[in-house]
C-alpha positions in Angstrom: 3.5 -30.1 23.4 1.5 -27.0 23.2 -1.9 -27.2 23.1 -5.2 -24.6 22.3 -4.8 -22.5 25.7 -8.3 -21.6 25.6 -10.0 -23.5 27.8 -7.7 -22.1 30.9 -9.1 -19.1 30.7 -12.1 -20.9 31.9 -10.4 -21.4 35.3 -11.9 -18.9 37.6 -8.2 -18.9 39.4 -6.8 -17.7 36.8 -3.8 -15.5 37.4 -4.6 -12.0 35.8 -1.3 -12.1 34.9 -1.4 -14.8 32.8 -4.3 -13.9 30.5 -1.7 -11.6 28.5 0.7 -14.5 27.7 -2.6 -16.6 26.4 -3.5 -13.9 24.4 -0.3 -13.4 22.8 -0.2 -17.2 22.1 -3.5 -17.1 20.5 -2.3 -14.0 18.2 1.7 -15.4 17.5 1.3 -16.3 13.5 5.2 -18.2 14.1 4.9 -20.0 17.4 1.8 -20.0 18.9 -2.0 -20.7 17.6 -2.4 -18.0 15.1 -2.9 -19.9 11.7 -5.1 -19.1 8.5 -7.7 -21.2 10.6 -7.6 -20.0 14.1 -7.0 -21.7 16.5 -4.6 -24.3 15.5 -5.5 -27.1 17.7 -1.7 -27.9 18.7 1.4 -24.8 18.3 2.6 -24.1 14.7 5.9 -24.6 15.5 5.1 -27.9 17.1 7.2 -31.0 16.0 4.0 -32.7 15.0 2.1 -30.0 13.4 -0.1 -31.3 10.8 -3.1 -30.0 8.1 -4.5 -33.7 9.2 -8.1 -33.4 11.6 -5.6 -33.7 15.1 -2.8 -31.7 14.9 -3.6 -28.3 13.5 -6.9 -27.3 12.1 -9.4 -25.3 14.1 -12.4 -26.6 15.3 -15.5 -25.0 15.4 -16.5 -26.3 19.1 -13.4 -25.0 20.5 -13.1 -21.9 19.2 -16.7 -21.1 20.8 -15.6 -22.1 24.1 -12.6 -19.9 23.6 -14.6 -17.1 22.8 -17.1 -17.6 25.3 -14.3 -17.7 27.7 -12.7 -14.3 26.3 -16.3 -12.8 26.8 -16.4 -13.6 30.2 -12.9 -12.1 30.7 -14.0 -8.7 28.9 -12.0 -9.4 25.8 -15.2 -8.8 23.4 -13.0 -7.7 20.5 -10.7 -10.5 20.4 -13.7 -12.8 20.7 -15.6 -11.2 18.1 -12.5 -11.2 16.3 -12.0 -15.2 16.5 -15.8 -15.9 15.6 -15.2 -14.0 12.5 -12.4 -15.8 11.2 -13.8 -19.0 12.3 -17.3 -18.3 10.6 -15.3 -16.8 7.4 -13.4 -20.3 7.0 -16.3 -22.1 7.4 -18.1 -20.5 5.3 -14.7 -20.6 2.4 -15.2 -24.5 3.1 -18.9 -24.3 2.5 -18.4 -22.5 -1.1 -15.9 -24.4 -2.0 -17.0 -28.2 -0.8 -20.5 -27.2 0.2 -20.6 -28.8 3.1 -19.7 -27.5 6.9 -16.7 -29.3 8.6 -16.6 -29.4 12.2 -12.9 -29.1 12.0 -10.9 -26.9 9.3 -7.3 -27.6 7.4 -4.9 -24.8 8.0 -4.7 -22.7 4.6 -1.2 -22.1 2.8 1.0 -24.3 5.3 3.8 -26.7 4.3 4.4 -29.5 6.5 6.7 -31.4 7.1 
């Protein structure tokens, strides 16, 4: 099952050439990580996809680590990018339930 590829970019062995295909993962709105709540924690075209706390919301924690590991690969602007969406849905969630979740429901998606 797919998982949040984040935390491989973490790996200081990582393959140059391989920080592309994470990238595009992260960004794929259809098969990779790219839901209303980036990152979704598991693929969106995963068989076992869910809005449930496991498989699909973001969560705050990782989504730091992910940025912080896209900082220390140069990618400022897709980690500024990601800690604006994450801080804009937890601040939706704030206004609408007023209180901050450590993990956040993807917005809009049917499950099955």
């Amino acid at each position: 099952m797919p998982t949040v590829a984040g935390h491989r970019m973490w790996l200081p062995d990582l393959p140059a050439e391989r920080l592309p295909h994470l990238l595009d993962a992260m960004n794929d709105e259809v098969h990779g990580f790219n839901s209303s709540a980036p990152l979704a924690t598991v693929s969106l075209d995963t068989k076992s996809f869910s809005t449930d706390m496991w498989r699909g919301p973001m969560w705050m924690n990782t989504n730091w680590h992910v940025a912080l590991a896209l900082i220390a690969r140069g990618e400022n602007q897709t980690a500024a990018k990601l800690l604006r969406r994450t801080l804009d849905v937890v601040l939706e969630n704030y206004e609408k339930y007023g209180v901050i979740f450590v993990s956040a429901a993807t917005v809009g998606l049917v499950c099955d």
